[in-house]
C-alpha positions as CSV (number, residue, x, y, z in Angstrom):
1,X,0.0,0.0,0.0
2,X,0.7,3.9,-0.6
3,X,-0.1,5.1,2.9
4,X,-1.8,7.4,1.6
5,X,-5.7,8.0,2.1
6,X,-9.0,9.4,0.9
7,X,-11.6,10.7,3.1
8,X,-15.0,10.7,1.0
9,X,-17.3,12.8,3.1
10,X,-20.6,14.1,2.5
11,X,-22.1,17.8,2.9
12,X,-25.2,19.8,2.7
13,X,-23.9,22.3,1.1
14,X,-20.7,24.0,-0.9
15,X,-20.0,26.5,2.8
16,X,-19.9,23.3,5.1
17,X,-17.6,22.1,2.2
18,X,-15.2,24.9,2.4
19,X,-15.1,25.0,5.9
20,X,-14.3,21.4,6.5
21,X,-11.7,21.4,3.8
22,X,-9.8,25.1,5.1
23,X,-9.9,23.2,8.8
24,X,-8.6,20.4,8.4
25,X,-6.0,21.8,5.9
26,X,-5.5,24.4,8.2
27,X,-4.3,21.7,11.3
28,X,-2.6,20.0,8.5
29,X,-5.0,16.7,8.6
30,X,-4.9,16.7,5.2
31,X,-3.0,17.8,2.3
32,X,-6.0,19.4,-0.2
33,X,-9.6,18.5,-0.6
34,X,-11.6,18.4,-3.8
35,X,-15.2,19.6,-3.7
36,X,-18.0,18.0,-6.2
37,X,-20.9,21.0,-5.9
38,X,-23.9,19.6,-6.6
39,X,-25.1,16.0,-6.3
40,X,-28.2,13.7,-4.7
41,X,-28.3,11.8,-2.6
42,X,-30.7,8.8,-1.3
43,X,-31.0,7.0,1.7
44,X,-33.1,6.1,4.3
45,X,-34.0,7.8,7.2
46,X,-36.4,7.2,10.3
47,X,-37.7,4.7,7.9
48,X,-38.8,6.6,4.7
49,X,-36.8,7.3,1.4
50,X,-35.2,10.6,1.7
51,X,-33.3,12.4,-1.1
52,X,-31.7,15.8,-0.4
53,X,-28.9,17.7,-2.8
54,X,-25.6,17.0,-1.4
55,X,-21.6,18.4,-2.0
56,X,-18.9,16.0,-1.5
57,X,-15.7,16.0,-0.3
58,X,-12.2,14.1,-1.5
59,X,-9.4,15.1,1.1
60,X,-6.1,13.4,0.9
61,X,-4.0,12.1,3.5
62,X,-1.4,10.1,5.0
63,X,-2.5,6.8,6.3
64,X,-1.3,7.6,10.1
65,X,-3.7,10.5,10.1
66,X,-6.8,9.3,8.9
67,X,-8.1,8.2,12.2
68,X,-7.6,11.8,14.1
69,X,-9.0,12.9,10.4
70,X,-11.9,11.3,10.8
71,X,-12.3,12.4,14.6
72,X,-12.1,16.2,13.3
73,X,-14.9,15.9,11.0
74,X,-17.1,13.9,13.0
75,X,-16.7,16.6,15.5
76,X,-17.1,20.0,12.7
77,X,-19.7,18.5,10.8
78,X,-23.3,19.5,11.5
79,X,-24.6,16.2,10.4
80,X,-25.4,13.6,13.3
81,X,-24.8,11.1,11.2
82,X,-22.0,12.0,9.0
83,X,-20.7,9.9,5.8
84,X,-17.2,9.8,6.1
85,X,-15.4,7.1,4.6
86,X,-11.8,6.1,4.2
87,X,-10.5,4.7,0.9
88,X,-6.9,3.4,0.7
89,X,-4.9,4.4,-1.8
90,X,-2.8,1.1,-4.1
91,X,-0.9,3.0,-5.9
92,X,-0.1,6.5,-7.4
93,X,2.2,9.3,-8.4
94,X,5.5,8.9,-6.0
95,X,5.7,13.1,-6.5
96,X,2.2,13.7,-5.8
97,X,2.2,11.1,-2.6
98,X,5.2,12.9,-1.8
99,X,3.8,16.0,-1.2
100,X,0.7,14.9,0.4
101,X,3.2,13.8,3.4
102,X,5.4,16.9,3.0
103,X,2.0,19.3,3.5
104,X,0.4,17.2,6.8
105,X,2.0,17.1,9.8
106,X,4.1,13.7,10.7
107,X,2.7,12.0,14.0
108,X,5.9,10.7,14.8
109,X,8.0,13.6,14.5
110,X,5.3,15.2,16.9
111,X,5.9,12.5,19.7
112,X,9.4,13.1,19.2
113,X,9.4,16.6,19.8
């Protein structure tokens, strides 16, 4: 594996999108997030069919930081039951998966230090 991530996640709209993304980047969770606008989504809730317009967000990380990731937007997001997923990463550019590490903070080095 890469050790590099994905974090699908979600959103009502393109705001909580932004917000999310400048966080997180921001605490240097994650390296950069892409933001799909518009969307819908169906699913079921207190059982009916519900179907709302949705953004969603791809954020990329290392590996070692998904986990706290994950923790941060659990806590930010104004959903109570928030889609976030994490998809692992085979393979990709060595330059681009190189930068996502140099951009987040290392975990280690913080222990360390």
């Amino acid at each position: 594996m890469s050790g590099i991530v994905t974090l699908y996640v979600t959103v009502a709209d393109m705001d909580q999108a932004r917000a999310l993304a400048r966080t997180l980047i921001g605490e240097r969770l994650i390296a950069c997030a892409n933001i799909l606008p518009a969307g819908r989504s169906l699913y079921r809730w207190n059982d009916e069919i519900a179907e709302e317009a949705e953004s969603f967000l791809l954020m990329k990380t290392r590996a070692t930081l998904a986990e706290a990731a994950v923790a941060r937007l659990s806590e930010l997001h104004e959903y109570d039951v928030p889609c976030i997923a994490v998809w692992p990463w085979a393979h990709g550019d060595k330059r681009y998966m190189a930068w996502v590490r140099s951009v987040t903070r290392d975990p280690h080095a913080e222990k360390e230090g």
